[in-house]
C-alpha positions as CSV (number, residue, x, y, z in Angstrom):
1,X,-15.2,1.2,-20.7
2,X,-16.1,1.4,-17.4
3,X,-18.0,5.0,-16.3
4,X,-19.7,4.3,-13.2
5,X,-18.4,5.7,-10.1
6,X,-16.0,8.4,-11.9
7,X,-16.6,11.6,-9.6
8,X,-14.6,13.7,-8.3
9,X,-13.2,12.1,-5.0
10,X,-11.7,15.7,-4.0
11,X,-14.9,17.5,-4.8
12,X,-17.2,14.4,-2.8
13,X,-14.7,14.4,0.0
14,X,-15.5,18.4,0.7
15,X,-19.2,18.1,0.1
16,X,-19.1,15.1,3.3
17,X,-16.8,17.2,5.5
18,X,-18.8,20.7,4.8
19,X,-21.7,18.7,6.0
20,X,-20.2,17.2,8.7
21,X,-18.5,20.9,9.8
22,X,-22.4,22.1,10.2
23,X,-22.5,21.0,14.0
24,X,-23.7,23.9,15.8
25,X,-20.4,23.8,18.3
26,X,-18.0,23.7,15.4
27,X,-19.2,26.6,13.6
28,X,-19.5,28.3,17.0
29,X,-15.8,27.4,17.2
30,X,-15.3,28.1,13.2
31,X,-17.0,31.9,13.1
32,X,-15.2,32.7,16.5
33,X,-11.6,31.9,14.9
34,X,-12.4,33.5,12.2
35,X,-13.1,36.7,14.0
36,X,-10.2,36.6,15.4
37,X,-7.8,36.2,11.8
38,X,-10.2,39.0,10.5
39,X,-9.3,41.1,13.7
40,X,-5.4,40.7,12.8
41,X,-5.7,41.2,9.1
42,X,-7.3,44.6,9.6
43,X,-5.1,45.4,12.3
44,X,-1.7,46.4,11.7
45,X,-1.1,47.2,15.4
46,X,-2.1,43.7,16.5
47,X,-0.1,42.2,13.5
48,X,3.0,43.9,14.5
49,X,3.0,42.8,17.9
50,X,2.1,39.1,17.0
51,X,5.7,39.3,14.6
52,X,7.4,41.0,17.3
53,X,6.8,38.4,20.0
54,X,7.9,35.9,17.3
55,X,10.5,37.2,16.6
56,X,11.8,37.5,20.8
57,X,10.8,34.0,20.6
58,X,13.0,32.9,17.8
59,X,9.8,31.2,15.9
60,X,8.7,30.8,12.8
61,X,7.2,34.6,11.3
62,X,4.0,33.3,9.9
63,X,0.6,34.7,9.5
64,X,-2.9,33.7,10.5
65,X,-4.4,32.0,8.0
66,X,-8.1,33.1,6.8
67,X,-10.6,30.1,5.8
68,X,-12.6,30.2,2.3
69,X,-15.4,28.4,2.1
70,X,-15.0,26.5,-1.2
71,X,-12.0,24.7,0.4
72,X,-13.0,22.8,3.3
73,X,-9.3,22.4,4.6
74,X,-8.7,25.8,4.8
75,X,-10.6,25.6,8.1
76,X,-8.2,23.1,9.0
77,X,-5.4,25.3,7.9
78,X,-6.7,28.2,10.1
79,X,-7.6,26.3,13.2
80,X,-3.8,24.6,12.7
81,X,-2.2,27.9,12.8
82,X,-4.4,29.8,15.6
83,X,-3.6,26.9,17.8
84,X,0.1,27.0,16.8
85,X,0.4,30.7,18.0
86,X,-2.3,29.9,20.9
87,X,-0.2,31.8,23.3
88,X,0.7,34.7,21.3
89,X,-2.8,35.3,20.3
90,X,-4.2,35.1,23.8
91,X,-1.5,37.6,25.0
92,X,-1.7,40.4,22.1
93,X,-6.1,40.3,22.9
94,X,-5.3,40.5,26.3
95,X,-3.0,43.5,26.3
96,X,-5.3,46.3,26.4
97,X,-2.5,49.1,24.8
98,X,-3.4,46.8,21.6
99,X,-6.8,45.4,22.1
100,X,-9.9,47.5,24.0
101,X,-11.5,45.3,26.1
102,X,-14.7,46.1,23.9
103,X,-13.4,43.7,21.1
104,X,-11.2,41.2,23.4
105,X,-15.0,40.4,25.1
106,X,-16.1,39.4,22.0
107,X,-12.9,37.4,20.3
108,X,-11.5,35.5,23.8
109,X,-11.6,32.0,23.2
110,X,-12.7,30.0,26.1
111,X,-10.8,26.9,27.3
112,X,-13.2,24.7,26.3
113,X,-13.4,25.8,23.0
114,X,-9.5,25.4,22.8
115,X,-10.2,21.7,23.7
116,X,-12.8,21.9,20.9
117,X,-10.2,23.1,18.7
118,X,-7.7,20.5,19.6
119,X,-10.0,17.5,18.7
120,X,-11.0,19.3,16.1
121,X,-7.6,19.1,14.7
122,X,-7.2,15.6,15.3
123,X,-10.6,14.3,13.9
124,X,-9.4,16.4,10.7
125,X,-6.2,15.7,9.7
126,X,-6.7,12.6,7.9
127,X,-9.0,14.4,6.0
128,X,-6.4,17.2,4.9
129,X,-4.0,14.4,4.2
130,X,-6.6,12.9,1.9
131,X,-7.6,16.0,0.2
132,X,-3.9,16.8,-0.3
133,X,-3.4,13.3,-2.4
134,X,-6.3,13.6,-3.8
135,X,-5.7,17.7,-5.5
136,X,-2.1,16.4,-7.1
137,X,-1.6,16.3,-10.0
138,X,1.3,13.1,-10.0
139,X,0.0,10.7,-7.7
140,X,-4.0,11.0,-7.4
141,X,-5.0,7.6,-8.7
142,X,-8.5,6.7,-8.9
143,X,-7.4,2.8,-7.7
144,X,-6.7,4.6,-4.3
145,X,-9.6,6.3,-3.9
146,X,-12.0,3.0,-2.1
147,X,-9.3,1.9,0.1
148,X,-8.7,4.9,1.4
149,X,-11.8,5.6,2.4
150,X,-12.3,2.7,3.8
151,X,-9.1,2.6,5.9
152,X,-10.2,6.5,7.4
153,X,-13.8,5.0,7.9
154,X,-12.9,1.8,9.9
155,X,-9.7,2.7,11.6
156,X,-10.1,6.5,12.0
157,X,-13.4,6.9,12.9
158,X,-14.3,4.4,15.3
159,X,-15.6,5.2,18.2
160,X,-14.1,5.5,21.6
161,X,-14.9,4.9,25.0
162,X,-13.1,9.0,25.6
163,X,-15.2,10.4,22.7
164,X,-17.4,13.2,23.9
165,X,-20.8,14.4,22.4
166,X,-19.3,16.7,20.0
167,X,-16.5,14.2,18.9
168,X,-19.4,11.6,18.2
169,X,-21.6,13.2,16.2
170,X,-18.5,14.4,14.0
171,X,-17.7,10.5,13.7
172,X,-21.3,9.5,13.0
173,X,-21.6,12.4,10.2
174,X,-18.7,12.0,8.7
175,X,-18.5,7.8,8.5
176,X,-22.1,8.3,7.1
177,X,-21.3,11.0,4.3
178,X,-18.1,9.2,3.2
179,X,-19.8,5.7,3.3
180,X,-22.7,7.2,1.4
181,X,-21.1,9.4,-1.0
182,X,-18.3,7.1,-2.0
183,X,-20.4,4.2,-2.1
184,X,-18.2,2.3,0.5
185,X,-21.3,-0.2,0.9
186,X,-21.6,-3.3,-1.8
187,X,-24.5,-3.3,-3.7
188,X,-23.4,-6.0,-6.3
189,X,-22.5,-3.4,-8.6
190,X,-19.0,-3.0,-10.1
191,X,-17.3,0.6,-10.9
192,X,-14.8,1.7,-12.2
193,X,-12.9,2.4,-8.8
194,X,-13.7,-1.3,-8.1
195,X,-11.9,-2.5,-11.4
196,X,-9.1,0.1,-10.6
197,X,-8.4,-1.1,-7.0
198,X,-8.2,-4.6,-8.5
199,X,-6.1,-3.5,-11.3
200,X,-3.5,-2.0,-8.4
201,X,-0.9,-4.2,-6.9
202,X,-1.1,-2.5,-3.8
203,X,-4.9,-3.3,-3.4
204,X,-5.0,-6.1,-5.9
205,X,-6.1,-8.4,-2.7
206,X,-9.0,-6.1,-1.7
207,X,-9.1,-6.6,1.5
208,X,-11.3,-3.5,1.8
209,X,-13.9,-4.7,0.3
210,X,-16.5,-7.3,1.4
211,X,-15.4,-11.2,0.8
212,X,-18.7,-11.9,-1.3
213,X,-17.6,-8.9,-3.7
214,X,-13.9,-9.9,-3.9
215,X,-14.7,-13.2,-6.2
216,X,-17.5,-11.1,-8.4
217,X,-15.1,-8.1,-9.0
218,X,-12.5,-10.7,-10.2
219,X,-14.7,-12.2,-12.3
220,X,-15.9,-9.0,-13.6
221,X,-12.6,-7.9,-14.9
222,X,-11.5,-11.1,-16.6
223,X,-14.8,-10.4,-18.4
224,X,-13.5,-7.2,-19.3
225,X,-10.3,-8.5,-20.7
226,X,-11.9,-11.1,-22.4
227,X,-14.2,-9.0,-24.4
228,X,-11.0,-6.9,-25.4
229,X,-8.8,-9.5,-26.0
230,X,-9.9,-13.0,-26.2
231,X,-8.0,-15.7,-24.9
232,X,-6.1,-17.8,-27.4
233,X,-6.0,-21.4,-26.4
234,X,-3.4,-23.7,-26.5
235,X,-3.5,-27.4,-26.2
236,X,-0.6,-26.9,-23.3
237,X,-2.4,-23.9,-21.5
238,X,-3.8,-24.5,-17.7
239,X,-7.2,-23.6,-16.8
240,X,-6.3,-20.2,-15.1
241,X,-6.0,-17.3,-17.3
242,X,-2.8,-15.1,-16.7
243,X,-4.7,-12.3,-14.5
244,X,-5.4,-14.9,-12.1
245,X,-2.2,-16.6,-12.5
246,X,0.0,-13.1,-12.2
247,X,-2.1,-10.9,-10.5
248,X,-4.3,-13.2,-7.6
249,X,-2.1,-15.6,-7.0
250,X,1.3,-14.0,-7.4
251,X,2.0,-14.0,-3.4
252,X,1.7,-17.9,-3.3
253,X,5.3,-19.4,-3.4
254,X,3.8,-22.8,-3.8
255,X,2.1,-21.8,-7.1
256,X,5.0,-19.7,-8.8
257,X,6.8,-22.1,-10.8
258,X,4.1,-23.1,-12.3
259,X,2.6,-20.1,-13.1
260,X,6.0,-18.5,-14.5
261,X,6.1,-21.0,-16.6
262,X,3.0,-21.2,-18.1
263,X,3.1,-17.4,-18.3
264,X,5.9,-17.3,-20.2
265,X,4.6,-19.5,-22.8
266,X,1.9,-17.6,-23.3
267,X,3.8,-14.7,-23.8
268,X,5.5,-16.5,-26.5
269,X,2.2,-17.5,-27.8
270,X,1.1,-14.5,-28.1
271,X,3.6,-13.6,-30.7
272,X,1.1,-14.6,-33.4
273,X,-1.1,-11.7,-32.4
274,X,1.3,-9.1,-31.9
275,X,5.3,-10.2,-32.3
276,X,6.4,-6.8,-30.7
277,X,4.4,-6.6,-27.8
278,X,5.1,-10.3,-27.1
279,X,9.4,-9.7,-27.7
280,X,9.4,-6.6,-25.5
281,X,7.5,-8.6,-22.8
282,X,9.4,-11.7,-23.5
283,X,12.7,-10.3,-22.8
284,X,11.4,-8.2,-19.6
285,X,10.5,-11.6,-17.9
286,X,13.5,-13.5,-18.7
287,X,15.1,-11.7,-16.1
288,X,12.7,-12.2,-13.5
289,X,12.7,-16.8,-13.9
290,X,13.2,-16.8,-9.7
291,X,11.3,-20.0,-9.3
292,X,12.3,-21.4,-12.2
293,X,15.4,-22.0,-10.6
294,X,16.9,-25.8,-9.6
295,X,15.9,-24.8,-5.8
296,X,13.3,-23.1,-5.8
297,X,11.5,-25.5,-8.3
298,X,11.0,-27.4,-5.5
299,X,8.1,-25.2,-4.4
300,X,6.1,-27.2,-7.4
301,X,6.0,-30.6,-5.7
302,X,3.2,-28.9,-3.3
303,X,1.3,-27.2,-6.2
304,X,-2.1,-28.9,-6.3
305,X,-2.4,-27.6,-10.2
306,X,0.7,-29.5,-11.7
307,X,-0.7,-33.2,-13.0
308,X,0.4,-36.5,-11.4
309,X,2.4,-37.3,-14.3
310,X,4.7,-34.4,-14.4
311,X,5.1,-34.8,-10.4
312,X,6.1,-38.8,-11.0
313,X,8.5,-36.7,-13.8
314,X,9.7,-34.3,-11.1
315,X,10.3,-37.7,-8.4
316,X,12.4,-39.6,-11.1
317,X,14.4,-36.3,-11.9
318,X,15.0,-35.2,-8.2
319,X,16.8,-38.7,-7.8
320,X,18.5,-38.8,-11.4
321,X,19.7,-35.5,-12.8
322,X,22.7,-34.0,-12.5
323,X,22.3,-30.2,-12.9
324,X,22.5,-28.0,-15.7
325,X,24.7,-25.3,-16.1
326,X,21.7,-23.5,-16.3
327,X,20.6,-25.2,-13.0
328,X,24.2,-24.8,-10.8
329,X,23.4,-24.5,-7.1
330,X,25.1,-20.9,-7.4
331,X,22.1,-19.7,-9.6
332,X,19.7,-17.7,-8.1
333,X,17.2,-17.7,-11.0
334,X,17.1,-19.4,-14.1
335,X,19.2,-17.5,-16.4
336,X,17.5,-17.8,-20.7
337,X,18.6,-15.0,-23.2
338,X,15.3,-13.8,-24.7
339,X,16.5,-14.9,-28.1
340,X,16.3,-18.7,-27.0
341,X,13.0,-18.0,-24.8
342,X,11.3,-20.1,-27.3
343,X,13.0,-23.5,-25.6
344,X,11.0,-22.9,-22.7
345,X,7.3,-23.9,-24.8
346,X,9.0,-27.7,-24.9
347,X,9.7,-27.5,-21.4
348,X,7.9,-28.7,-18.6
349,X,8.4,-28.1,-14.5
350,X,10.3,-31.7,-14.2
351,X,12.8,-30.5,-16.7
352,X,14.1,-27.5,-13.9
353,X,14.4,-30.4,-11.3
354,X,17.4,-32.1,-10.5
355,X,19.9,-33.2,-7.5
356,X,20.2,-29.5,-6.2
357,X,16.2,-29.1,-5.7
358,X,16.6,-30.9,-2.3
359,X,18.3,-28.1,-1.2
360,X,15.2,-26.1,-0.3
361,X,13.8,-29.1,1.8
362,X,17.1,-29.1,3.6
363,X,16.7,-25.4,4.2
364,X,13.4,-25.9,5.6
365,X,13.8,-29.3,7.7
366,X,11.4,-30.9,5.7
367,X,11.5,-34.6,6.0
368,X,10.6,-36.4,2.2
369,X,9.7,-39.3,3.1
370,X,6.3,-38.6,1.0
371,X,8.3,-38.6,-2.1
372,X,8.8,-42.6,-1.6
373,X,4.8,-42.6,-2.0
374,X,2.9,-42.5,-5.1
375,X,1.7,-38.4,-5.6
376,X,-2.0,-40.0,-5.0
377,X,-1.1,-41.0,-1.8
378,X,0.8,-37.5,-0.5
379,X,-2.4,-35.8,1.2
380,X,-2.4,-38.8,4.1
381,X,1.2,-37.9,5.0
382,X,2.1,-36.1,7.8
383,X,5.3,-35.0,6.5
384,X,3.8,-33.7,3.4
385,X,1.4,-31.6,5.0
386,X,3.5,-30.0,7.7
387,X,5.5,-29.2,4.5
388,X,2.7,-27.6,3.2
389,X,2.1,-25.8,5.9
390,X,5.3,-24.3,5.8
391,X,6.0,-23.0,2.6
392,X,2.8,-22.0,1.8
393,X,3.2,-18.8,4.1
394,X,6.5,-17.8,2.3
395,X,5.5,-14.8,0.1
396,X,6.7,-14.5,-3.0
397,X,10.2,-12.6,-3.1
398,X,9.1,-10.4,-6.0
399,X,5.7,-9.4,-4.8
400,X,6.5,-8.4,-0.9
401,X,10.4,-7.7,-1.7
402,X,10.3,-5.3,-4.7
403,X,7.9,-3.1,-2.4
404,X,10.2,-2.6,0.5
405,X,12.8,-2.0,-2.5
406,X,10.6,0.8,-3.6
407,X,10.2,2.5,0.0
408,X,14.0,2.3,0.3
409,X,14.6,4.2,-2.6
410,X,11.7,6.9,-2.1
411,X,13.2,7.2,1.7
412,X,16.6,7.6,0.3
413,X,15.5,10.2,-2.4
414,X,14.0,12.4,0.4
415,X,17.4,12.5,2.5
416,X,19.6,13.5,-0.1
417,X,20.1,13.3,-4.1
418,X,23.5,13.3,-3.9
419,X,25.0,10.0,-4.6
420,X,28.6,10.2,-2.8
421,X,26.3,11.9,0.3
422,X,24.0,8.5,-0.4
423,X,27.0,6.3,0.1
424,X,28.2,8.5,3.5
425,X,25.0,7.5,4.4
426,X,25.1,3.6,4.3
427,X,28.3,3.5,6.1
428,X,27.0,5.3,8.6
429,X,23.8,3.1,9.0
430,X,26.3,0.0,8.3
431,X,28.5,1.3,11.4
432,X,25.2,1.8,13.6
433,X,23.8,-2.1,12.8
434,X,27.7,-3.1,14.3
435,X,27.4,-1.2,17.2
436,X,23.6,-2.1,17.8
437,X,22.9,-5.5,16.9
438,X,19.5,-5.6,18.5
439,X,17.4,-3.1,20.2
440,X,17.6,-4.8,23.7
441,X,18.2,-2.0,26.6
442,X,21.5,-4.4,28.0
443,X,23.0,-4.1,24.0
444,X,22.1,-0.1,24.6
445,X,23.7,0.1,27.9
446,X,27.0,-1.6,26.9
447,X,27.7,0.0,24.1
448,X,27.3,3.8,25.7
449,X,29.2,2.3,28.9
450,X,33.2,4.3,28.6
């Protein structure tokens, strides 16, 4: 098992902003604000006047919050909430039947160190939002742990043309303690956060990391696997193992008949290690044979890893068959209970091909003359490659869809649990897609109009 690279990310995360919160300015800043929470805490005079003007005010009654210095974003916290109440604050120090002019001297907060405060806030609140993912206890994964980073060191924490003196050193310090302390730089070793990004089908890409490592990290992991669970061969298996096929090249339309295919074989394969595992997974797929479909099949023609035989087999059949029941242009995916699964090891991609495949090239404009060539001769025609170059930016339904499907559902969850309030809800969203078709100020204008 992987070990490297298993610290804390919560506990690295405040030792690189604690450093980077050692600029003389900010802890001028920090220590004053402090002061100043101390000052109300011990004060009950000043404390009743600060809830009293809130409460004229109609806002929020909440207190000043004190930092602790074992918690980093507890000087976020505090900072947050003295700015919040800025004007309250300033006016209970500044009434002298509260505060003697003897302590206001020494707590007034200059307007520069407001604007101190107020970039402060900025530069930090990534941070808090990280160390708040990172401290709970349902949804702090270690897979997240070197994107994140990386997103906060690139995007956050570039520099700007605007960025004064104080708000570049805090970029320099804290780019350099987070690079350095989560190891953000390749150094053609693999971790365990490596593997776990990889193993995450929101970063299973990697685009944070380096292109060099990408390929190495790949390889590392089917290593992994391997030594766990060697690869049975079959005289019908490709030369991609199912990681690849599933997991790297899952986005790629072009590729996903094949690979569905071939994937469900060797889950049926795999019976003869472990018939359980391989009947659960078996009949969890079955419902998910999208581009397995008579349409959809069509994607295959393009698919550089199906042989010249079976595409001469998929020509002959595109001209010949009639379609299945199992193949009718109303199906959107091929439909196989899991007790006959085991039909699918005699097939082969030109048996799912038929009369109704041309459908997807009708859907796309996509002129076949190629198909009168021999397959050996479809990489010099123009038609086939502006094909190509069509369909091979369609993304895979399952991979992009089922995500959007997820945020949906999370969004909804947050509005309301209530499932009668749920459907109140799409009618009313329904009703506002009617009335504003598109976001174009003439469509806004006419529809407010009496």
């Amino acid at each position: 098992m992987e070990k490297s690279g298993l610290t804390c990310a919560a506990h690295s995360l405040q030792l690189a902003v604690n450093k980077t919160l050692l600029d003389d300015e900010i802890q001028s800043v920090l220590t004053k604000s402090s002061k100043i929470v101390c000052h109300f805490k011990h004060s009950s005079i000043s404390m009743k006047s600060l809830e009293k003007t809130q409460q004229q005010l109609n806002l929020l009654k909440l207190t000043l919050l004190q930092y602790c210095k074992t918690r980093w974003n507890s000087s976020f916290l505090m900072l947050e909430r003295l700015y919040i109440y800025r004007a309250l604050v300033t006016n209970v120090l500044a009434d002298r039947n509260i505060t003697t002019s003897n302590i206001a001297q020494k707590l007034e907060i200059t307007e520069s160190e407001w604007l101190i405060i107020e970039k402060l806030l900025v530069l930090l609140k990534s941070l808090q939002a990280l160390t708040t993912l990172f401290c709970g206890e349902l949804e702090s994964y270690v897979s997240m742990v070197r994107p994140l980073m990386h997103k906060i060191v690139t995007s956050h924490y570039e520099h700007g043309i605007d960025d004064d003196n104080m708000t570049e050193r805090f970029k320099n310090t804290i780019s350099y303690q987070l690079t350095t302390r989560f190891e953000l730089t390749w150094k053609d070793i693999v971790t365990a956060r490596h593997v776990a990004s990889f193993l995450d089908p929101r970063y299973k890409d990697m685009d944070h990391e380096p292109v060099k490592a990408r390929e190495i990290i790949r390889s590392h992991v089917l290593q992994l696997i391997e030594s766990v669970a060697p690869t049975i061969k079959n005289p019908s298996d490709t030369e991609e193992s199912d990681l690849k096929m599933i997991w790297c090249n899952s986005p790629s339309s072009i590729k996903a008949p094949l690979q569905d295919l071939t994937f469900m074989k060797n889950l049926l394969h795999y019976a003869s290690i472990d018939k359980y595992l391989s009947q659960i997974a078996v009949k969890k797929f079955c419902g998910h044979l999208w581009y397995l479909s008579a349409e959809l099949c069509a994607f295959a023609f393009f698919d550089e890893a199906v042989p010249p035989e079976t595409k001469r087999k998929m020509i002959h059949a595109l001209n010949n068959n009639e379609c299945s029941s199992e193949l009718n242009s109303n199906a959107q995916r091929l439909f196989i209970f899991a007790k006959n699964a085991n039909e699918l090891l005699e097939k082969e991609i030109d048996d799912f091909i038929c009369v109704n495949t041309k459908n997807l090239f009708k859907r796309f404009a996509i002129n076949t003359t190629f198909l009168n060539e021999d397959y050996l001769m479809w990489a010099n025609n123009s038609d086939y490659n502006t094909a190509v170059s069509i369909l091979k930016n369609i993304a895979v339904k399952n991979d992009v869809a089922e995500r959007g499907v997820k945020l949906i559902e999370d969004y909804n969850n947050k509005i309301t649990k209530d499932e009668s309030q749920k459907q109140y809800l799409l009618q009313v969203v329904s009703d506002y897609n009617k009335k504003y078709p598109d976001h174009r100020t003439e469509t806004l204008t006419q529809v407010t109009q009496p």
